[in-house]
C-alpha positions in Angstrom: 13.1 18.8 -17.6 15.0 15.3 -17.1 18.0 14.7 -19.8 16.4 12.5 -21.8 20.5 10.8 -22.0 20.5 9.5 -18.7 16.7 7.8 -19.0 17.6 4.0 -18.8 16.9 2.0 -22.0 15.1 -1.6 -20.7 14.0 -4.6 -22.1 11.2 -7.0 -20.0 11.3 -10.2 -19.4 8.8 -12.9 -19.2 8.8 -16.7 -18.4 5.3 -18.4 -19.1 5.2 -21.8 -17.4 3.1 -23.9 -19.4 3.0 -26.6 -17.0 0.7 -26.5 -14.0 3.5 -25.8 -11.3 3.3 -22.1 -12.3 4.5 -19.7 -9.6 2.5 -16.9 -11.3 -0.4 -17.7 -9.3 -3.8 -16.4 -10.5 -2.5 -13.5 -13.1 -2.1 -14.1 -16.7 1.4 -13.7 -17.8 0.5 -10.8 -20.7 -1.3 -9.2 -17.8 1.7 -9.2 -15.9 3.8 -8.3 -18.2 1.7 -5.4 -19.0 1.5 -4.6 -15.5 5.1 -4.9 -15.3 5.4 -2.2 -18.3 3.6 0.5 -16.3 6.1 0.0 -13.1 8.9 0.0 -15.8 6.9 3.4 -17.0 7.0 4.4 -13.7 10.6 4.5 -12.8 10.9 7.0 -15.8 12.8 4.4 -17.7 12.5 3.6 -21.9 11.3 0.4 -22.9 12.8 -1.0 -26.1 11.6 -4.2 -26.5 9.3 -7.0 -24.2 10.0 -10.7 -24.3 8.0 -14.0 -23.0 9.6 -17.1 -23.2 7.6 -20.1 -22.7 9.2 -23.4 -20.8 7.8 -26.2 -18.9 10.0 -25.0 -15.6 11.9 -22.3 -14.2 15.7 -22.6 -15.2 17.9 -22.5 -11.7 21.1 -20.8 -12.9 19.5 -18.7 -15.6 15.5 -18.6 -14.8 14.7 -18.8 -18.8 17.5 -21.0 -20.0 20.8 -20.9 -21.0 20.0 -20.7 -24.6 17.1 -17.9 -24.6 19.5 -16.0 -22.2 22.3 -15.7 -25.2 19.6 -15.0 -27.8 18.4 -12.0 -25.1 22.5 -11.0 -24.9 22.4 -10.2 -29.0 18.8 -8.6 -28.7 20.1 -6.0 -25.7 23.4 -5.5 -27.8 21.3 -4.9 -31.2 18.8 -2.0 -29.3 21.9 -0.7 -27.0 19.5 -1.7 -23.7 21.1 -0.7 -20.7 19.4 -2.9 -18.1 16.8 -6.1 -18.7 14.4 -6.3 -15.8 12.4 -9.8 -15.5 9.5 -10.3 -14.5 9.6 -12.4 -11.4 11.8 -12.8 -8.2 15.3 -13.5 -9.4 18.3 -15.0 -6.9 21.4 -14.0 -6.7 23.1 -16.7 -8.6 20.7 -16.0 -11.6 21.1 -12.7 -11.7 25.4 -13.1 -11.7 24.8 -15.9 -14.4 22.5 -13.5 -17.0 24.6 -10.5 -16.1 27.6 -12.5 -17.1 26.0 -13.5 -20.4 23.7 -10.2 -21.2 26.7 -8.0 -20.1 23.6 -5.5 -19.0 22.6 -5.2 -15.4 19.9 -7.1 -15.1 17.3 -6.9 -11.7 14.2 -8.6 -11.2 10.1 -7.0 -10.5 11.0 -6.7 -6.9 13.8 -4.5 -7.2 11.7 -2.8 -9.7 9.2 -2.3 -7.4 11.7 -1.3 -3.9 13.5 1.1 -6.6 9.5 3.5 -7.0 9.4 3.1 -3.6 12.4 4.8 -3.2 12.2 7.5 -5.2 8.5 8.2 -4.1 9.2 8.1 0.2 8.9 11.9 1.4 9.2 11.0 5.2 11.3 10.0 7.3 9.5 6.8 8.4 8.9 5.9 4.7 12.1 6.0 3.6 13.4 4.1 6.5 11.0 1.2 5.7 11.9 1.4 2.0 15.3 1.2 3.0 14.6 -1.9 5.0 12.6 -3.8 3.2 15.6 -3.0 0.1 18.5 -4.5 2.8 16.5 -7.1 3.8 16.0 -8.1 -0.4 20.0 -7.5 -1.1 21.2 -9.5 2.2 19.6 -12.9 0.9 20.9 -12.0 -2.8 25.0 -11.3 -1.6 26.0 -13.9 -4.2 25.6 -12.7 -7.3 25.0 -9.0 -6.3 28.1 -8.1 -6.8 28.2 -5.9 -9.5 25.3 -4.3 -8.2 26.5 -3.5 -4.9 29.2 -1.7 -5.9 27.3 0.9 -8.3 26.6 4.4 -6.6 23.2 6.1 -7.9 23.7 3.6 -11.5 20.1 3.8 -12.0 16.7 1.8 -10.9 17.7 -0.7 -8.5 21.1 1.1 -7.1 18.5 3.8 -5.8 17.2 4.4 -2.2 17.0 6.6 0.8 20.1 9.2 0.9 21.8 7.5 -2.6 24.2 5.0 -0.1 26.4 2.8 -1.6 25.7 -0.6 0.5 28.4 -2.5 1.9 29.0 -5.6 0.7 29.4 -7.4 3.6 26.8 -8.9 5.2 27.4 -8.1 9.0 27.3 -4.5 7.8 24.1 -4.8 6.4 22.7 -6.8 9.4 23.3 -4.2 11.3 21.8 -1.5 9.6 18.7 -4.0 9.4 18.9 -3.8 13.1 19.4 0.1 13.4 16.2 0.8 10.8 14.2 -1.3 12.7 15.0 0.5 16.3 14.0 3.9 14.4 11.2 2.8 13.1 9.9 1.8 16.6 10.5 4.8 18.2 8.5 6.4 15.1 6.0 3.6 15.6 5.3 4.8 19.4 5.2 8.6 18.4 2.5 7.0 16.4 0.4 5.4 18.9 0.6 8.2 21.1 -0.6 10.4 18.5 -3.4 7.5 17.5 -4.6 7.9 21.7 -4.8 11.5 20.9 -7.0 11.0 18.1 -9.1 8.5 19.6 -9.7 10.9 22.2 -11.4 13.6 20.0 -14.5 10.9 19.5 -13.7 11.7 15.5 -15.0 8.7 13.2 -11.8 7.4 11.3 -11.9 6.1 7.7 -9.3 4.6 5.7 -9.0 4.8 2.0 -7.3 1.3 0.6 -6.9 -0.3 -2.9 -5.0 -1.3 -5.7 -2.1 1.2 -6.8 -3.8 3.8 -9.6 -7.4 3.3 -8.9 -8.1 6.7 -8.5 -7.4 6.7 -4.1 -5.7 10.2 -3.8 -8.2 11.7 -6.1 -11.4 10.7 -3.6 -9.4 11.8 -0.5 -8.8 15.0 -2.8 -12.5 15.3 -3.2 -13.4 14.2 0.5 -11.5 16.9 2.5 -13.3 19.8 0.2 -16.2 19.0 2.8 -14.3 20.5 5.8 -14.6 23.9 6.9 -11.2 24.0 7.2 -10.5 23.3 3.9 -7.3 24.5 2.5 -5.8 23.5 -1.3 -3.1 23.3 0.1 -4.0 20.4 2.1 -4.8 18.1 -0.8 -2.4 15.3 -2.1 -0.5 14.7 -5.2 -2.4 12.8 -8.0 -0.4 11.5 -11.2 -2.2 8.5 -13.8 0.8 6.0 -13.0 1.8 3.5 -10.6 2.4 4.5 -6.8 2.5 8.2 -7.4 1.6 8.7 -3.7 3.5 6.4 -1.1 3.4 7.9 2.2 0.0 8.0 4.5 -2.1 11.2 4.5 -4.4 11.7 7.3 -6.5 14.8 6.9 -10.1 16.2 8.4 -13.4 16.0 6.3 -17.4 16.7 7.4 -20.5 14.2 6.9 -23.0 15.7 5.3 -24.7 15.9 8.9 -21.8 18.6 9.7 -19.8 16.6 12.1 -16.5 15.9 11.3 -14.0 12.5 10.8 -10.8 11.6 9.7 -9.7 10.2 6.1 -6.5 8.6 5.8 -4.9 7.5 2.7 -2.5 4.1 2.4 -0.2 3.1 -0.2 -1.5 1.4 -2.9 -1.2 -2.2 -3.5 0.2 -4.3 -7.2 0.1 -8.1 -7.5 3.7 -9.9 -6.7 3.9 -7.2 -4.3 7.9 -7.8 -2.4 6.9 -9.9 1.1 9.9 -7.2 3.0 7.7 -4.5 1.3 4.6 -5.3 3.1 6.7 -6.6 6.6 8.4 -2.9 6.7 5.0 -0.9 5.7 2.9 -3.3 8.2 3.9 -0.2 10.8 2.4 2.4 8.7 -0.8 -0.4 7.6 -1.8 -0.8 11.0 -3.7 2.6 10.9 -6.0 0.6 9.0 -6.7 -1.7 12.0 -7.8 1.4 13.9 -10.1 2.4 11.0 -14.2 2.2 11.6 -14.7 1.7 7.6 -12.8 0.9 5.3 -13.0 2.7 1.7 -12.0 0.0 -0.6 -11.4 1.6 -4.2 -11.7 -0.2 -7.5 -10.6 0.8 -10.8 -13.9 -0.3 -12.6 -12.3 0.5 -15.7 -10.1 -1.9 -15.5 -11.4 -5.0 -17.0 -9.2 -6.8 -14.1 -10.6 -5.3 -11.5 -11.9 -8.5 -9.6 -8.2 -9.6 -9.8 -7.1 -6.1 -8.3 -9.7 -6.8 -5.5 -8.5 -10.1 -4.6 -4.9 -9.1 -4.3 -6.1 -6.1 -2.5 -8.3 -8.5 0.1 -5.2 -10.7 0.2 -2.9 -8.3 1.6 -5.3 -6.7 4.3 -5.6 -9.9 5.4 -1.9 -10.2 5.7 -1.6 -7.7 7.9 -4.7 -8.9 9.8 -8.0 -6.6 8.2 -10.2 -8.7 7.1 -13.1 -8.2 9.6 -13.5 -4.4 9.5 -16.4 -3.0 8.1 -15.7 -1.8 4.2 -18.0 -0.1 1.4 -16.5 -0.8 -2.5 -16.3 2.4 -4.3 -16.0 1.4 -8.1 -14.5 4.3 -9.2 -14.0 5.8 -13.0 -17.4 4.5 -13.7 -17.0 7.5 -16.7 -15.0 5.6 -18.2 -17.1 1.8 -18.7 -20.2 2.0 -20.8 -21.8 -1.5 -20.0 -23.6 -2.0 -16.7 -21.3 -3.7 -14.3 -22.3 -7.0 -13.0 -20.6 -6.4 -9.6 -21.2 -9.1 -7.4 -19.6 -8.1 -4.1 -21.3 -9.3 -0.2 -20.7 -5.5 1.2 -22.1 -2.1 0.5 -20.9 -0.7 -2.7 -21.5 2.1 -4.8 -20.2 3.7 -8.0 -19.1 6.8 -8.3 -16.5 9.0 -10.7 -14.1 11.5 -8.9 -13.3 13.5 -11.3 -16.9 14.0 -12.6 -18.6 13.8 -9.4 -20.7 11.3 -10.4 -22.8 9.8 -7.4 -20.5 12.1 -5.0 -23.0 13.2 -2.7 -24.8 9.5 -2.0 -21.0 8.4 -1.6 -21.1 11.1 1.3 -24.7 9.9 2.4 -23.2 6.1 2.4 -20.0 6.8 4.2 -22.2 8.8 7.0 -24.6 5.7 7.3 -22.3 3.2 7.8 -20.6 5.3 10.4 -23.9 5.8 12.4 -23.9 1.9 12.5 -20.0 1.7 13.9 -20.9 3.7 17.5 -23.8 4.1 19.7 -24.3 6.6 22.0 -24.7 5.5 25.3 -25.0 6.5 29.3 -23.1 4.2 31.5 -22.8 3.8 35.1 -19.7 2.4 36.4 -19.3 1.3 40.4 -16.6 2.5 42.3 -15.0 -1.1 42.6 -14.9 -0.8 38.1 -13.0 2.4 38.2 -10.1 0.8 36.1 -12.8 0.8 32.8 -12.9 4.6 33.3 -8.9 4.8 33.1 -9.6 2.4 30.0 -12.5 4.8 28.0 -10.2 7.8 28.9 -7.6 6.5 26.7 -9.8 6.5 24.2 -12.5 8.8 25.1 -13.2 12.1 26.0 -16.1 12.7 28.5 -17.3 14.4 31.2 -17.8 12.3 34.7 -20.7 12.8 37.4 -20.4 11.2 40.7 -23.1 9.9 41.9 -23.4 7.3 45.1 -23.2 4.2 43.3 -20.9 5.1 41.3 -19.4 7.4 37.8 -21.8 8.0 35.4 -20.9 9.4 31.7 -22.4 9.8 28.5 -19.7 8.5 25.3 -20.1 7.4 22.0 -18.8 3.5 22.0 -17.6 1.5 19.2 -19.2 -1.8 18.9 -16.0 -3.7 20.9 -16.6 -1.6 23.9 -20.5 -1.4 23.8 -20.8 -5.3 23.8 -17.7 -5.4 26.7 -20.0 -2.8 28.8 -22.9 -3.6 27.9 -23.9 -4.5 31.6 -23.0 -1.0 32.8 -25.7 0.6 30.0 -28.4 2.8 31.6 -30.0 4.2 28.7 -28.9 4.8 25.1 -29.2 7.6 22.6 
């Protein structure tokens, strides 16, 4: 049980723009700010109090004024707040200036955000690009971060990988920058060689994305009861909160055909999401790229859920996914008692994962749209072409006949390859 004495007492912080140069781009600002709770929620913290101020523009040396900044110093001395976290990216200067006035540490939805992170990273690589993506933040934010710097394990936004205290200066952190980043490749090639192995075994793979909380880890939870294999021990934590699972799960399931794929889970997306957060986990996103459908998950009992899709659609594009084949799976349709006017151009269905609801035609959907990614083929290959065998054996495993005119072999191609050897097609299956 956590000493309820050490749980950090917040206040949030809001600035509604109420001109039409908003940098709050398509959320409402009480959405935000409600989002903005549950991450505050989710770093185990106590929230005392939540205020928006509303201004024509952004304040440079105290982001909501100088006058709403001393009326929030007698509000977080009244309630005894220990930190005030705002709502939007803060620089360093700001962050010195209110810290001066509030005297309470004060850090912004990106820290917020890098701190769960943090605390949630299991592996190696996932701490590593938490860690990164955090010294990438606190080397633009030197002035001002003073005070923060030199706190050791003070709370959200002092936390990370191993508790370090980071060095203040800058050439310090640099480096580190540049050391993370050489570990992470070398984790990056393990992965790709691991990624060849897979691709080898001919197993389907399918990749579970969406926003953070909309019920991901419960459907991959469900998914892997199909295999054989199955083990409880296998399945993945599940919590109602934000980012309760961070790092990428990859585990065997079965179509209802009895052959086998892969599912792999990715960390969950939010809107405002840290740009360093999305550059460090682009490693860990490409397994998406690699995918041959894409799971896209949707809290349809949200009643932002089109919102939560378009930030969702946003950042696979970021990272380059926005061509793969995807079914939507409105989940925690339980939970809405209207009929949902979803309007999407891909396959979709809804289902509920806790009550099973529409399970088995998810499982009949999933193992359609994989019959559609590969084809079955024989191929022929002259003698003077052998460099495409070298190139399906990387992928591939299958068995070779020699024949005079050249290798012939039987493998299930994904729709890249079958179109690039199409020519060397003698009959398909």
């Amino acid at each position: 049980m956590s000493d309820t004495k050490n749980i950090e007492k917040v206040i949030l912080v809001g600035l509604n723009i109420t001109t039409n140069i908003k940098k709050q781009t398509d959320i409402d600002i009480y959405d935000s700010m409600k989002e903005l709770e549950e991450l505050a929620q989710a770093a185990g913290t106590k929230i005392l109090g939540t205020t928006v101020q509303n201004k024509e523009t952004y304040d440079a040396a105290y982001y909501i004024g100088k006058g709403k900044a001393e009326e929030l110093a007698e509000l977080a001395e009244n309630m005894e707040a220990d930190t005030i976290i705002f709502n939007e990216e803060l620089s360093g200067v700001q962050i010195k200036n209110l810290e001066e006035i509030t005297k309470a540490k004060v850090i912004d939805r990106t820290t917020l955000i890098l701190d769960i992170f943090a605390s949630r990273a299991l592996s190696k690589e996932g701490k590593l690009q938490v860690e990164l993506a955090q010294q990438k933040y606190r080397s633009a934010r030197l002035i001002g971060l003073g005070s923060q710097l030199s706190r050791l394990g003070g709370g959200i936004g002092t936390r990370g990988p191993g508790e370090k205290k980071l060095e203040i200066d800058k050439r310090h952190i640099k480096q580190r920058i540049i050391d993370i980043q050489k570990e992470l490749k070398e984790i990056s090639k393990n992965r790709q060689t691991q990624r060849s192995s897979r691709a080898k075994s001919n197993l389907p793979l399918v990749a579970l994305v969406g926003y953070t909380n909309s019920g991901k880890s419960t459907i991959l939870n469900e998914i892997i009861k199909t295999h054989k294999d199955y083990d409880k021990e296998k399945e993945v934590y599940v919590q109602d909160m934000l980012f309760a699972t961070l790092d990428v799960q990859l585990r065997k399931a079965t179509l209802p055909s009895n052959s086998d794929y892969l599912i792999t889970d990715t960390v969950g997306f939010v809107s405002q999401i840290p740009h360093d957060l999305i550059e460090a986990f682009k490693a860990t996103l490409e397994e998406v790229k690699y995918a041959d459908l894409l799971l896209h998950v949707v809290d349809l009992s949200n009643d932002k859920y089109k919102l939560q899709m378009d930030t969702t659609n946003k950042v696979l594009s970021e990272i380059g996914v926005d061509n793969k084949k995807v079914l939507y799976v409105f989940n925690k349709a339980d939970k809405v008692n209207y009929e949902a006017n979803i309007s999407v151009n891909e396959p979709f269905i809804m289902i509920s994962a806790t009550k099973r609801y529409n399970i088995d035609k998810f499982y009949e959907m999933i193992e359609q749209m994989l019959s559609k990614s590969k084809k079955k083929v024989e191929l022929l290959i002259p003698y003077s072409n052998s460099d495409i065998i070298n190139k399906l054996h990387d992928k591939y495993n299958f068995e070779e006949i020699y024949e005079e005119n050249g290798t012939r072999l039987k493998v299930s191609l994904e729709e890249e390859e079958y179109g690039r050897y199409k020519n060397f097609i003698t009959q398909e299956f």
